[in-house]
C-alpha positions as CSV (number, residue, x, y, z in Angstrom):
1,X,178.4,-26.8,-182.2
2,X,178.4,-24.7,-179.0
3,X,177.4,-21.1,-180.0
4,X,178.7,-18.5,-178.7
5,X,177.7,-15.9,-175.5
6,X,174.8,-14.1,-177.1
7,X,175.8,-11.3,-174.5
8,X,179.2,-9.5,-173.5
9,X,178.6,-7.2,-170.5
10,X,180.8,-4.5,-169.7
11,X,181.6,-5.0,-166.4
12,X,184.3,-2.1,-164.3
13,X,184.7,-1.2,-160.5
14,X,184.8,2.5,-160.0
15,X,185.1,3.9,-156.4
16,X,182.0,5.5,-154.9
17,X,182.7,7.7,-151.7
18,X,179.8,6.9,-149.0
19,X,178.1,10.3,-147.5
20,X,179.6,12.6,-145.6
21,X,179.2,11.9,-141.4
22,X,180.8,12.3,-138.6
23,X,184.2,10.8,-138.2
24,X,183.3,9.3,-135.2
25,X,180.1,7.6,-136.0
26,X,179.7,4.6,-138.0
27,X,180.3,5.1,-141.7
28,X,178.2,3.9,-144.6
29,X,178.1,3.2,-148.4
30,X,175.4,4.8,-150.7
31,X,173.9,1.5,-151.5
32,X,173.6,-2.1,-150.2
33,X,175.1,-3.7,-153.2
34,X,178.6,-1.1,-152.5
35,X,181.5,-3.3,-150.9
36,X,183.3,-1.1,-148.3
37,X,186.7,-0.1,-148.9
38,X,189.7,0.5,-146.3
39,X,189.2,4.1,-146.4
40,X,187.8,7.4,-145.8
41,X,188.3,11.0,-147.0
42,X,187.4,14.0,-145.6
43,X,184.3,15.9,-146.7
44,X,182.3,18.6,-146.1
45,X,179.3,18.2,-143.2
46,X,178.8,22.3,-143.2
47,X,180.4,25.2,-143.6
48,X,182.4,24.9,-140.3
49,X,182.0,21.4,-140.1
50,X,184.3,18.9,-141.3
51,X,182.7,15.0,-141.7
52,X,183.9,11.9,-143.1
53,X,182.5,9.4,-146.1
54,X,183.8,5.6,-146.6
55,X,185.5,4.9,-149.7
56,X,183.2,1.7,-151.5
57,X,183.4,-0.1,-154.5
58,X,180.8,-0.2,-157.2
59,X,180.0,-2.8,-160.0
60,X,179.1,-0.8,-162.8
61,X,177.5,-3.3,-165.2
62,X,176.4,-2.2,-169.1
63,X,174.3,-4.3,-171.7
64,X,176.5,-5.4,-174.8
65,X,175.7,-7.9,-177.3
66,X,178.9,-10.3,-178.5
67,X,179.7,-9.2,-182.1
68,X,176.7,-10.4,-184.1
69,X,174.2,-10.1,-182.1
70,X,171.6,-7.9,-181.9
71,X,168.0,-7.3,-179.5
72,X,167.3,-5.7,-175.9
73,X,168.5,-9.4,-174.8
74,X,171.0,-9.8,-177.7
75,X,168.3,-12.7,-178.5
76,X,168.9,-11.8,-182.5
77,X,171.2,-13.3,-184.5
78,X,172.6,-10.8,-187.9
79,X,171.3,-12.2,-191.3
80,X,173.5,-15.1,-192.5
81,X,174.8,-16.0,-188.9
82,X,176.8,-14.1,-186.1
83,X,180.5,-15.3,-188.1
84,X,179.5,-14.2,-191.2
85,X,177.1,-11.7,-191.0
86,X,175.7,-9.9,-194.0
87,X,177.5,-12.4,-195.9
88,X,180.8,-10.9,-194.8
89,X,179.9,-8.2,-197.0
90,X,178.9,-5.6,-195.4
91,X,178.2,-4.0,-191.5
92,X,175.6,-5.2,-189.1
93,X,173.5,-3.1,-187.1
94,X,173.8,-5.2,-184.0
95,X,174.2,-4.3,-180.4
96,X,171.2,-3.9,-177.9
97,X,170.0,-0.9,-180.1
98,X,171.0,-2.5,-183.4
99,X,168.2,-3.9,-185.9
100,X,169.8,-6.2,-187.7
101,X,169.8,-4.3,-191.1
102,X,172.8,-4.9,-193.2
103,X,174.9,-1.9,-194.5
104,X,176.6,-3.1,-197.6
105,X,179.9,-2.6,-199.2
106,X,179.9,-0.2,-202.5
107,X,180.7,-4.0,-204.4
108,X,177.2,-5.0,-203.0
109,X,173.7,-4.6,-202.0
110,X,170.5,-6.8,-201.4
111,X,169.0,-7.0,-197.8
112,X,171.7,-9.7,-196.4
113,X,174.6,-7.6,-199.7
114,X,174.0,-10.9,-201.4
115,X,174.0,-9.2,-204.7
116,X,176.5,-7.4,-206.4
117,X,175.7,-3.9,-207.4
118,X,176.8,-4.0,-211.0
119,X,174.7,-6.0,-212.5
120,X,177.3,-7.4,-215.2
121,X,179.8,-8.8,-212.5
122,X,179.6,-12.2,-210.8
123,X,180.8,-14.3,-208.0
124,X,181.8,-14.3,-204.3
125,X,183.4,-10.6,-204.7
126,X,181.5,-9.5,-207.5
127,X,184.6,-9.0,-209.3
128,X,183.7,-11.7,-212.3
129,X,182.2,-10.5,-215.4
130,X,178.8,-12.2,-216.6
131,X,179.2,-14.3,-220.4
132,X,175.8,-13.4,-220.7
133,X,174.8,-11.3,-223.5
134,X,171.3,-10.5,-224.5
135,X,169.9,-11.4,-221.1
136,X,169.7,-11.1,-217.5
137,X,172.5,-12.1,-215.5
138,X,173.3,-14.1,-212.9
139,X,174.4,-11.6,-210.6
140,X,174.8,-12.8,-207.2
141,X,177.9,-13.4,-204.9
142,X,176.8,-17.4,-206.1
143,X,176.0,-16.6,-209.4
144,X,177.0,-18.3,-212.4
145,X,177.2,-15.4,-214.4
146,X,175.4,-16.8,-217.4
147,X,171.7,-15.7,-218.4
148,X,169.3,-16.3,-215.9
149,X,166.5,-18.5,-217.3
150,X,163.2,-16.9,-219.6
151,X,165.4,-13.2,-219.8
152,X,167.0,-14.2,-223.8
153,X,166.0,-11.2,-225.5
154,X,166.4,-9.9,-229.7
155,X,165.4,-13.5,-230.7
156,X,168.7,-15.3,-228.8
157,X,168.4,-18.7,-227.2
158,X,171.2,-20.2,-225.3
159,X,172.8,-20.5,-221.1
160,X,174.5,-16.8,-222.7
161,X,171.5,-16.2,-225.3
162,X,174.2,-15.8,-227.3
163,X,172.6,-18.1,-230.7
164,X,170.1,-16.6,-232.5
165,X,166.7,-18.2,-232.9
166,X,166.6,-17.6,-236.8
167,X,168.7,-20.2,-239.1
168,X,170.6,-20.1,-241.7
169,X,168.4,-19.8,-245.7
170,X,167.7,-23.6,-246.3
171,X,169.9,-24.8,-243.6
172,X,168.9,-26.0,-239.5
173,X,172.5,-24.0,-239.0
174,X,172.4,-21.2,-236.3
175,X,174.7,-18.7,-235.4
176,X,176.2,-16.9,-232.9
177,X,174.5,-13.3,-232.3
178,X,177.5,-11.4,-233.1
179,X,177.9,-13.3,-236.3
180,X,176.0,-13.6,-239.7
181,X,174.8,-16.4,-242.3
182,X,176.9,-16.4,-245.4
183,X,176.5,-18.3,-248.7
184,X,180.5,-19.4,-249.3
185,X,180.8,-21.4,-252.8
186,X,183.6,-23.9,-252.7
187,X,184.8,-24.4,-256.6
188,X,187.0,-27.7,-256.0
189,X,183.7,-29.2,-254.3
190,X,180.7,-27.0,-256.6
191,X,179.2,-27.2,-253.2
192,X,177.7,-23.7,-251.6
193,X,178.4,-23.8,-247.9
194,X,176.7,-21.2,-245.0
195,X,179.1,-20.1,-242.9
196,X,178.9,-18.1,-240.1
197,X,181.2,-14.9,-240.1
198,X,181.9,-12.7,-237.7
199,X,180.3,-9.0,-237.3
């Protein structure tokens, strides 16, 4: 895929008046690289002398980098590519004085704002909330927003470390961590069941 100009110039003509001679002599621009122009205007050679200078036009040239860019030769592209940079999440410092250093949005941060600043929201816009409970979460614009792996805490297991690790008296049943083991007897059956209720 053909990539972009790394550079976008400024380029603008302004008109440059040559220095001041006489009218009859032969007229000059300031510098080689000025292109005469059809015209003169009257200027100054002393007090009581009046002269003439040749109208010329100048290319006035100034260094810009295309959007994305960044580098005295815009040889840089921004972190995560000159379409999307900063993950489309924040501002760029590029340009020919620009760094490269991403300036996230208050959503984000990270040094390319691939994470979202509150650490309990999720996904692309941070705008999801994380499951996870008694862990770390996920919390990246490609998170999952479950537990990130080895951070269950208070004796929890689980992609939420939402089980507890402790079972049930006499049973291999587990329950959730917002619920507790309770003997139920069922009469009809003269069978005691543990069930998990809610806290």
């Amino acid at each position: 895929m053909p990539i972009l100009p790394r550079r976008n110039d400024n380029i603008k003509n302004v008109t440059i008046q040559g220095p001041c001679s006489g009218c009859s002599g032969e007229l000059k621009c300031q510098k080689p690289t000025d292109v005469p122009l059809n015209g003169t205007k009257l200027c100054s050679l002393s007090t009581w002398h009046r002269g003439c200078s040749l109208s010329c036009s100048r290319t006035i040239t100034t260094r810009q980098c295309s959007e994305g860019f960044f580098g005295f030769e815009c040889q840089h592209q921004c972190p995560t590519g000159f379409k999307k940079p900063c993950n489309g999440n924040g501002k760029c410092s590029d340009g020919i004085t620009g760094n490269g250093t991403c300036k996230c949005q208050p959503e984000f941060n990270g040094t390319v704002c691939e994470l979202c600043s509150n650490k309990k929201m999720t996904g692309p816009h941070c705008n999801k909330t994380c499951s996870c409970i008694h862990g770390t979460c996920d919390s990246w614009v490609n998170g999952t927003g479950l537990c990130k792996p080895g951070t269950c805490t208070k004796n929890t297991h689980g992609p939420n470390c939402h089980i507890k690790n402790d079972t049930c008296p006499r049973s291999s049943r587990k329950c959730h961590v917002h619920a507790y083991c309770h003997p139920e007897f069922m009469p009809r059956y003269q069978l005691l069941l543990l069930v998990c209720n809610q806290v």
